[in-house]
N, C-alpha and C positions, 0 to 999 in steps of 0.2 A: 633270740639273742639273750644269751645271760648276762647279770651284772654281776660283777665281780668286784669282791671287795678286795681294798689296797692294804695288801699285807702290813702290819706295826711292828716298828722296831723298838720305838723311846716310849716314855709316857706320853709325851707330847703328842701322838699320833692317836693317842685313845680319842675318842671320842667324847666321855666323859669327861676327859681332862678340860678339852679344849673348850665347850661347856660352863664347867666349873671354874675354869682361867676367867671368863668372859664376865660369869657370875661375880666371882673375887674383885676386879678390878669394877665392876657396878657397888661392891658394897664398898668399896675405900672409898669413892666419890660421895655415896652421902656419908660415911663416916667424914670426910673434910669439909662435909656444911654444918657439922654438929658446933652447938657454941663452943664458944673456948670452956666455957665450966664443965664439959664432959672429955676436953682434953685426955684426962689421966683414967675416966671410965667408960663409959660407955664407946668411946672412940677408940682407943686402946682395946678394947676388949674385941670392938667389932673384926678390926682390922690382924686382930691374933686369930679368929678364929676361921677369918679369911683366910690367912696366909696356909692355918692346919686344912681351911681343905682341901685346898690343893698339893699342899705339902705332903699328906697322906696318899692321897692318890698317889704323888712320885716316887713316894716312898714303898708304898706296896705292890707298885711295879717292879722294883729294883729286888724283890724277896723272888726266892724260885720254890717255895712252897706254896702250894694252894692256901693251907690254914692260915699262913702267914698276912699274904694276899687280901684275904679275907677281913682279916683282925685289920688293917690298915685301912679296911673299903670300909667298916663299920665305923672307925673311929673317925671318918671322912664323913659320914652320913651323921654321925652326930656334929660334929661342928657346922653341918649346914643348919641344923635344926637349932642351934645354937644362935643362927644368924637368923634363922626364921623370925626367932620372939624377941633378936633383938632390932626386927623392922615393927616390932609388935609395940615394942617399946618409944619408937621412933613418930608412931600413929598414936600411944597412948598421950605422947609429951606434946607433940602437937608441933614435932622437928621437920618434918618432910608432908609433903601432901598426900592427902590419901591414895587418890589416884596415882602415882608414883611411886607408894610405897608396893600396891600393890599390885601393879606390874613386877615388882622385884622380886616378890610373891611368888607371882609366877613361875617366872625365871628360875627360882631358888627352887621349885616343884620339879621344873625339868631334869634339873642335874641332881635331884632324889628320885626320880622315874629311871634317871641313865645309872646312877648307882647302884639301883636295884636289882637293874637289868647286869649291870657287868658282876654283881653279888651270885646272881643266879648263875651267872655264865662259868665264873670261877669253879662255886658248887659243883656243878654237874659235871664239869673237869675233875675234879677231886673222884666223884663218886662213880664215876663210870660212864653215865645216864640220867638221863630225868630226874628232876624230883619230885616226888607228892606233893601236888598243889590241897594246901587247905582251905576250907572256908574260909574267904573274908568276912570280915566284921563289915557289918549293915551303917557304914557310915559313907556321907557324900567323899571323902578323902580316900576310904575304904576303896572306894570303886575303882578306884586308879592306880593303888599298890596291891603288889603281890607278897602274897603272905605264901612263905614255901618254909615246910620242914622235912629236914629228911628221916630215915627211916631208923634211927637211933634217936630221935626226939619222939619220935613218934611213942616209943616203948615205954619212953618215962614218965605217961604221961596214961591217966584213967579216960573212958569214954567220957565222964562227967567235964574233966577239963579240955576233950577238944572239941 
């Protein structure tokens, strides 16, 4: 018996989306235990960059270019990472519990795992096939993303930098 996957129509069906949807509405909740003095910063800022990652993700569904796509899933991966250091932030001030925060951590690592996975996925649609997997960097984080370039990166690039 094979399992078959359920064909996607919207963003909404990605996987990554619904992930990241899940993500987004965990960081509004401690963005609304932040004191009132972080109102207009660190609260504001959480909850923007919330809303971009998912908003990215919608957005670069709705493109029917792979490069496009792409650009849109980057700019998604950076506003998580965005939200990463501002739970870093949230642990340095002494807002939220450790343990809590970093559960969210977590969570936030996930829908960077599933980003990179649907990044890759794009890619290889673009390119025809596969891409050349690089060495990772020798880091405990390292061991869990993939680092892929393809074969026009590859060229611009001396034996010494890869």
């Amino acid at each position: 018996m094979s399992v078959q996957q359920k064909p996607f129509k919207t963003f909404e069906d990605l996987e990554v989306y619904q992930v990241a949807r899940d993500f987004r509405n965990a960081m509004y909740g401690v963005s609304r235990r932040l004191p009132d003095s972080e109102k207009f910063g660190l609260r504001s800022q959480m909850q923007r960059a919330a809303v971009s990652l998912t908003n990215n993700i919608a957005e670069g569904h709705g493109r029917y270019h792979y490069l496009d796509q792409i650009k849109f899933m980057l700019q998604s991966r950076g506003s998580l990472e965005e939200l990463q250091d501002d739970l870093n932030i949230c642990i340095d001030q002494k807002y939220s519990p450790d343990a809590e925060i970093s559960a969210l951590k977590q969570q936030g690592w996930r829908v960077y795992k599933l980003l990179n996975g649907y990044i890759r996925y794009l890619r290889e649609q673009k390119a025809g096939g596969p891409l050349i997997l690089h060495d990772r960097p020798e880091s405990d984080l390292a061991d869990d993303l993939d680092w892929l370039i393809d074969d026009s990166t590859i060229q611009r690039f001396n034996d010494s930098t890869l």
